[in-house]
N, C-alpha and C positions, 0 to 999 in steps of 0.2 A: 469472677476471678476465683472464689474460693470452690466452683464445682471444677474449673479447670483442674486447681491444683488438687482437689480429690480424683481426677482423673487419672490425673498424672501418675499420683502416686498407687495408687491402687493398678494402675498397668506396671509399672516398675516392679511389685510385688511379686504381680502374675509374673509375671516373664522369669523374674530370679525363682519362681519356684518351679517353671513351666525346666530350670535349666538344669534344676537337681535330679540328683542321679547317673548312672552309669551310661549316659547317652551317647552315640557317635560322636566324635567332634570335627565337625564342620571346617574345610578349609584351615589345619593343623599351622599352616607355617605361615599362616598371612601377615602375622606380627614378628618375623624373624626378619622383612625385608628392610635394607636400611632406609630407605628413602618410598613412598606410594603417593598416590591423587587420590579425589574423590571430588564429591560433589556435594551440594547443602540446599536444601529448601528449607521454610521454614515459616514461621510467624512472631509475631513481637506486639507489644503493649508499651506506651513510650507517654513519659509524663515530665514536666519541668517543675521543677524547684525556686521558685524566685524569692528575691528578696524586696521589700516596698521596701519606699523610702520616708514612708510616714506622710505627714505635712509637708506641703511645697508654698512657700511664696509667691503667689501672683498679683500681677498688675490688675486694677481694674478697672473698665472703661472711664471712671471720670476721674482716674487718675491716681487714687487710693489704694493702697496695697491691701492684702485679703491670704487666708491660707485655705489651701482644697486638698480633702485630702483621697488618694485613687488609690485602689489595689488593683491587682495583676493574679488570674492561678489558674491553673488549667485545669477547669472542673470536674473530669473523668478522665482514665486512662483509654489514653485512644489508641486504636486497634492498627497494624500494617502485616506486608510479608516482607522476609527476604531472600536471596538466593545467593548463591555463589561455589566457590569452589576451593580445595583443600590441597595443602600441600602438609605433610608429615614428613619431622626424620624421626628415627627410632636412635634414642639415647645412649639407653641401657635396658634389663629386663623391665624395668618400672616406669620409666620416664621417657619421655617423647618429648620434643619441638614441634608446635606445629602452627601456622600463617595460613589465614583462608579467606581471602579478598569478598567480600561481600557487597551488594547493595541492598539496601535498606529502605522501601518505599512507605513513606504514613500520609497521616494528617494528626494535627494537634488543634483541639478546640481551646480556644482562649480566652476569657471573660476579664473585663473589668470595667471595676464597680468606682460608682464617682459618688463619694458619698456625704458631701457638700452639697452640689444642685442634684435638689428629688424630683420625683415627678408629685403631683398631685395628691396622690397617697400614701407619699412619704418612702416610698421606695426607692433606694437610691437608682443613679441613671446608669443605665448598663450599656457596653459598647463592646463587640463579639470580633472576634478573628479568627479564622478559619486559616494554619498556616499550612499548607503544604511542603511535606517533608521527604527528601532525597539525601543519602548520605552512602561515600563509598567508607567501607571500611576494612582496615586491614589488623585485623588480630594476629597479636603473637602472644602463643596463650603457651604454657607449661604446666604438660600431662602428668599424672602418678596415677597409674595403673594396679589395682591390685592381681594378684595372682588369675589368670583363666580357670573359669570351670564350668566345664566341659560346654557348652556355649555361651555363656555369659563371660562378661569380665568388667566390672563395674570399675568409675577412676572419678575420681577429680579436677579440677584444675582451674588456674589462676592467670590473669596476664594482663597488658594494657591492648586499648583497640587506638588506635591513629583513626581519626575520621576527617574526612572533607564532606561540607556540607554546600550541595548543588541548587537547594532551594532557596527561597526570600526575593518578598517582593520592595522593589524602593515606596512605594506608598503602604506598607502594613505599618499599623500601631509598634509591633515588636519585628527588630529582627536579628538574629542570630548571625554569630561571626560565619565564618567562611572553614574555620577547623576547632577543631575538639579532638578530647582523647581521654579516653573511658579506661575506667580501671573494672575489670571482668573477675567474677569468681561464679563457677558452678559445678556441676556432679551432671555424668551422666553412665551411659554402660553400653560397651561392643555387645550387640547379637549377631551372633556369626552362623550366617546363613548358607545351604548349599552351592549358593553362586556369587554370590556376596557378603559383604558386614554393614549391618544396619548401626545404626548409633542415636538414640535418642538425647537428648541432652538441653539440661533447663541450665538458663546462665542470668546471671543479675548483674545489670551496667550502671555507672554513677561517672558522670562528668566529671574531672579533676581539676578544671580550669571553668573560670568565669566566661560562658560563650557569649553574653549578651553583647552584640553593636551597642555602646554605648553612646556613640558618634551618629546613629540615626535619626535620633531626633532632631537634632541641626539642621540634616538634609531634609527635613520632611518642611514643604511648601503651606499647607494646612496648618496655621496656626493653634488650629483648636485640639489637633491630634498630636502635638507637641505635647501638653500638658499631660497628657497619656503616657506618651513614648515617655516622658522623663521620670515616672510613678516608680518606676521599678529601675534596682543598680547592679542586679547580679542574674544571672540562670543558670542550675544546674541542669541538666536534660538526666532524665533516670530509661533504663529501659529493662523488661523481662520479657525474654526473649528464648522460644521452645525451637531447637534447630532438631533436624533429622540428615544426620550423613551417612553416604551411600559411597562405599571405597569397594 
């Protein structure tokens, strides 16, 4: 993560310094149109948030009650792409509107630790989930552009993403609601090429609402994966996310 983001920024660098000086400028009126499209490829890193519930009360086979206690965390940030496509209006000279439907393909690795029954060497018992992740989303993010020079034009911007989430299996330990909706802030910069505008741009996502199925464990037939599923009562979903738009 931290040579990405030395990447990142050390090309950001180049490119603003690659942009000084009295150079031609590339496709003059392209930000004068009220309304354009484009298109988005891209990558992303996606991690959850959860909350344990501490100690749980259970029954125990001879009838006695007992407390277990299990945590839930998604041990690394796991890796996906996305793709989609942009719609921009032009506000005023600084500011834009813009909505760019995307899908979102990962996976997220899961762990949790049962740290009650050990194994033999004292290690608590571990039980893994591999979730498979699909989510369409639709950003409505609000631009502030600083001034153009002469190909460059670096901006910010902030907004909420609407998400539907197309994955979750009925027998996984965890699983997540059906929708979310992320609050977005990032920075990125128009290069404005002789045939087009490139746009790099790094954005950081945080769930606003509680996605976890809290209702799934009920549904789960597997008594023993019940005690799992009810470990944990909250998940935020985080994600950082490098898109490249192409208008």
């Amino acid at each position: 993560m931290r040579k990405l983001f030395s990447i990142i920024i050390l090309s950001a660098v180049a490119m603003h310094a690659a942009a000084q000086g009295n150079a031609v400028q590339n496709r003059p009126y392209t930000d004068l149109r009220p309304f354009h499209f484009g298109v988005v490829v891209g990558t992303h890193f996606q991690d959850i948030e959860f909350g344990n519930i501490g100690p749980q009360t259970v029954m125990n086979e001879d009838g006695t009650q007992g407390e277990t206690l299990i945590t839930c965390d998604q041990d690394r940030w796991d890796m996906g792409f996305n793709v989609g496509v942009l719609g921009e209006l032009r506000l005023s000279q600084h500011f834009a509107f813009r909505m760019a439907p995307t899908l979102y393909f990962g996976n997220r690795h899961l762990t949790l630790y049962n740290h009650t029954d050990r194994l033999e060497n004292g290690e608590p018992i571990v039980q893994t989930q591999d979730m498979k992740t699909v989510y369409i989303g639709v950003p409505l993010n609000l631009q502030f552009a600083a001034p153009r020079l002469d190909n460059a034009r670096p901006y910010i911007m902030a907004g909420i993403d609407p998400m539907v989430n197309l994955s979750g299996g009925d027998n996984d330990y965890v699983r997540l609601k059906r929708y979310d909706i992320m609050l977005e802030v990032g920075l990125g910069c128009d290069i404005y090429l002789p045939f087009f505008k490139l746009r790099p741009e790094l954005k950081f996502c945080y769930s606003l609402i509680n996605s976890l199925d809290t209702k799934h464990a009920d549904r789960l037939r597997d008594e023993n994966m019940r005690i799992y599923a009810r470990s944990i009562n909250e998940a935020h979903s985080k994600m950082i996310v490098l898109s490249f738009y192409f208008e």
